[in-house]
N, C-alpha and C positions, 0 to 999 in steps of 0.2 A: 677421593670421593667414594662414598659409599653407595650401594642401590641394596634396598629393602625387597624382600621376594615376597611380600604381601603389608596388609595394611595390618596395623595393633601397635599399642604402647612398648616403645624400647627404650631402652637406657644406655645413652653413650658416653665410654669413660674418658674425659679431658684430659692432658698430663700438659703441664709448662714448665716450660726451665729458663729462670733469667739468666741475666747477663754473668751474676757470680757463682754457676750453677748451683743453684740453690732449684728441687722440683717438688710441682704440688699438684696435688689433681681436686677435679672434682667429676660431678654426672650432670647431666642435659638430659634432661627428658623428652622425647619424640613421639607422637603420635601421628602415623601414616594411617592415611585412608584410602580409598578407594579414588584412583583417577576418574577427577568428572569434568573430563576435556580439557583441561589442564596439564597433564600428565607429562608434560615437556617441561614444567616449571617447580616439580618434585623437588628434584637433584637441586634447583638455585637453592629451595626455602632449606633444605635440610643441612645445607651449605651453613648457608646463613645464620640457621637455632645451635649449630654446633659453634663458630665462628662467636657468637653475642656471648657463648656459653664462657668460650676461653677466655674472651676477654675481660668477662665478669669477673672469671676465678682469681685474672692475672691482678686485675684492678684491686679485687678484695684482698690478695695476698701483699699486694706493696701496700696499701692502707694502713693493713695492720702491722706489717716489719715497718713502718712510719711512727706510726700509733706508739708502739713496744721502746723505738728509740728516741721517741722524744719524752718519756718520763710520762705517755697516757696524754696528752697533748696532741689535737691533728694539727699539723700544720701543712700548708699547700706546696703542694710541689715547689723547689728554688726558693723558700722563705727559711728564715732561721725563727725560731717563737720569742716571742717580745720579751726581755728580764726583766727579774722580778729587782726592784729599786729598794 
C-alpha cells in the first residue's frame, strides 16, 4: 500500500507476470485530493484504481496473446474457433 503526501494527479506504474513468465506493464492514473471526512477510505479507493488497473492490463494482455494465436480470431476462454468446412 502506498500513502500519497498531498493531493495532485500521479501516475502509477503496473507490472504483471503470468503463469509463463511472460511481463507487461502499463500506468493507472490517480488523482488525490483533499480529505473531506473521508480520509480513512483514501488508502481502500487507491487500492482499488491500482488493483482494476492490473487487472485491465492482465486481461487486455491475454486477449491479445489469444487474439495473435488464433489466426486474429477472439475466441472465449476453453473454446476452440469453429473450422472452416
Amino acid at each position: 500500500m502506498h500513502t500519497f503526501t498531498g493531493p495532485g494527479n500521479y501516475t502509477i506504474k503496473v507490472t504483471v507476470r503470468d503463469t509463463s513468465g511472460t511481463i507487461d506493464s502499463g500506468t493507472v492514473s490517480v488523482l488525490v485530493g483533499q480529505p473531506a471526512g473521508i480520509s480513512s477510505y483514501i488508502p481502500y479507493i487507491l487500492v482499488l484504481a491500482v488493483g482494476l488497473g492490473a487487472v485491465g492490463i492482465v486481461y487486455f494482455y491475454r486477449w491479445r496473446k489469444r487474439k495473435a494465436s488464433s489466426g486474429g480470431i477472439q475466441v472465449a476462454s476453453g473454446h476452440e474457433p469453429a473450422k472452416k468446412r
